[in-house]
MIDRENLUM-528100 format. One record per residue: x, y, z of N, C-alpha, C in turn. Coordinates in steps of 0.2 Angstrom, whole numbers, padded with zeros to 4 digits, always signed. Layout:
! residues N
XYZXYZXYZ
...
//
This chain:
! residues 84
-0017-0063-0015-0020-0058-0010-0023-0052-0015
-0030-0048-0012-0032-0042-0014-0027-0038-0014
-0025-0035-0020-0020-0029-0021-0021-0022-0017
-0030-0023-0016-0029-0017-0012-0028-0018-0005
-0028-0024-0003-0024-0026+0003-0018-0023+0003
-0015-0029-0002-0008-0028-0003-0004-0020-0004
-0008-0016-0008-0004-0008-0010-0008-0007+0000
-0012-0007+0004-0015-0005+0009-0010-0006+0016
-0007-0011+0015-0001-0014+0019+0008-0012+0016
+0007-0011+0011+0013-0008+0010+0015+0000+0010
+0009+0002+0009+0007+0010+0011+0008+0010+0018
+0007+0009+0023+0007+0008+0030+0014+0006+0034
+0015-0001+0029+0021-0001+0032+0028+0004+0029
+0029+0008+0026+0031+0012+0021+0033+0019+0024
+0025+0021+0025+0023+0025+0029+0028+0026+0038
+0028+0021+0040+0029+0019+0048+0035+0019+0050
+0039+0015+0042+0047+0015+0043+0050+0021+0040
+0044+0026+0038+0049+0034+0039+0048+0037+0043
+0044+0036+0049+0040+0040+0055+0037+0044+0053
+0034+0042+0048+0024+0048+0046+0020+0046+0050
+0018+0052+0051+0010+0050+0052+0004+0050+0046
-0002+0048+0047-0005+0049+0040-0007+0058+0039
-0006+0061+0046-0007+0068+0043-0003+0071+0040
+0004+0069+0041+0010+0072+0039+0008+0071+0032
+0009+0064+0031+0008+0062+0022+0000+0064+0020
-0005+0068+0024-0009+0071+0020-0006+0077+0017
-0002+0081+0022+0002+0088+0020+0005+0087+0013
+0007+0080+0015+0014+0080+0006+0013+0079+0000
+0003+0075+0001+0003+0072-0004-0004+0075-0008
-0011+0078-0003-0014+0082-0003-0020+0077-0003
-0019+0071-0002-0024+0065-0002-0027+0066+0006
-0033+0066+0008-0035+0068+0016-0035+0062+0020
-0033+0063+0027-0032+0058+0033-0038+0052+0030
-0044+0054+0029-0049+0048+0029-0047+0043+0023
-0044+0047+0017-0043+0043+0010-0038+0037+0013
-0031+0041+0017-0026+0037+0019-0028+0030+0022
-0031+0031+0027-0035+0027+0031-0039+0021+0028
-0042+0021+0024-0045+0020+0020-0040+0014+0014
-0037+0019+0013-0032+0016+0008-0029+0009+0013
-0025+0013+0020-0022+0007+0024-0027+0000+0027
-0032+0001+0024-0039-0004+0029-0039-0010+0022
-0037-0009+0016-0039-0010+0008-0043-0009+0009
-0049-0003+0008-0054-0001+0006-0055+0004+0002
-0048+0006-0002-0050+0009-0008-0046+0004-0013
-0047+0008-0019-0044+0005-0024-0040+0012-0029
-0034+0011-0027-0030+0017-0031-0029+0018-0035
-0029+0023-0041-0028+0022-0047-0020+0022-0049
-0017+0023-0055-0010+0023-0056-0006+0029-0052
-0009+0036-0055-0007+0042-0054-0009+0043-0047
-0013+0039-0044-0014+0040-0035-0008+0037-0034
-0008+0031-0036+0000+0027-0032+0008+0031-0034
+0009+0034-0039+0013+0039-0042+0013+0044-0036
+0009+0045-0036+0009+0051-0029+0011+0052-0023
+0006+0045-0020+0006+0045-0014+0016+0040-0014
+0018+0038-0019+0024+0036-0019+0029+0040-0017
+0027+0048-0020+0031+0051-0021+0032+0055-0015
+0025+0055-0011+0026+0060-0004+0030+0055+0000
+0030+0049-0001+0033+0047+0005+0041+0043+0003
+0042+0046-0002+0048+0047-0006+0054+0036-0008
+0047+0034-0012+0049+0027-0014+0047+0026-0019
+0048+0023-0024+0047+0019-0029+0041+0019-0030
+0036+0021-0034+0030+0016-0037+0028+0010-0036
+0031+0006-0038+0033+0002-0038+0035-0003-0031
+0034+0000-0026+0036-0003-0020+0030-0004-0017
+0026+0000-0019+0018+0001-0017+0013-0006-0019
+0017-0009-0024+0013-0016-0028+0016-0023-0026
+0022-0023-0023+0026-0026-0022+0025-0031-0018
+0022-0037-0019+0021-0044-0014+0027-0043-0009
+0026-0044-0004+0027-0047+0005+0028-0052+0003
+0033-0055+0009+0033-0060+0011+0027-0066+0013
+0021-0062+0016+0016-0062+0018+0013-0065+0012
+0010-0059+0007+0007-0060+0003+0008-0067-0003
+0017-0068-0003+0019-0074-0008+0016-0078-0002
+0015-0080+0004+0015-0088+0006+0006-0087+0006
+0004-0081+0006-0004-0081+0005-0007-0085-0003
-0003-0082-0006-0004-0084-0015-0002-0092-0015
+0003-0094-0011+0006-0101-0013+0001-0106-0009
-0003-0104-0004-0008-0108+0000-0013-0107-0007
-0014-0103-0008-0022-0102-0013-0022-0107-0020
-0013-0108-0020-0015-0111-0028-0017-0117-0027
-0018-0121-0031-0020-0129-0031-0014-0134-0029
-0015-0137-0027-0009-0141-0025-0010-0150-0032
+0000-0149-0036-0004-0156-0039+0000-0160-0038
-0002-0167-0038+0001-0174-0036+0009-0174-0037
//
């Protein structure tokens, strides 16, 4: 899976199970509704210190924001090659 998918859905789902909205986490984080938006579609590409931040407005781990889904493992295991 693209990572910016992957950080873009887990920013989202992150987001939704605190009850934010993305204006709330603009206030927190000081990144603008369109960046958020943007980030959740995977159409940015975040840098470290972005994800450090935006981790911290919505109070997780860094680290959670990179984090293969269950989604993402069964998308990775279709992609590999399959051998005899």
């Amino acid at each position: 899976m693209d990572m910016r998918t992957l950080v873009g859905r887990n920013f989202a789902r992150l987001r939704r199970a605190m009850g934010l909205t993305q204006e709330e986490v603009e206030a927190r984080s000081g990144f603008s509704q369109q960046y958020l938006s943007s980030l959740e579609r995977g159409k940015r590409n975040p840098t470290v210190i972005s994800l450090y931040e935006l981790a911290q407005a919505l109070g997780v781990d860094h680290v959670d924001l990179i984090q293969p889904d269950d989604v993402a493992l069964a998308e990775d295991a279709e992609a590999r090659p399959r051998t005899p």
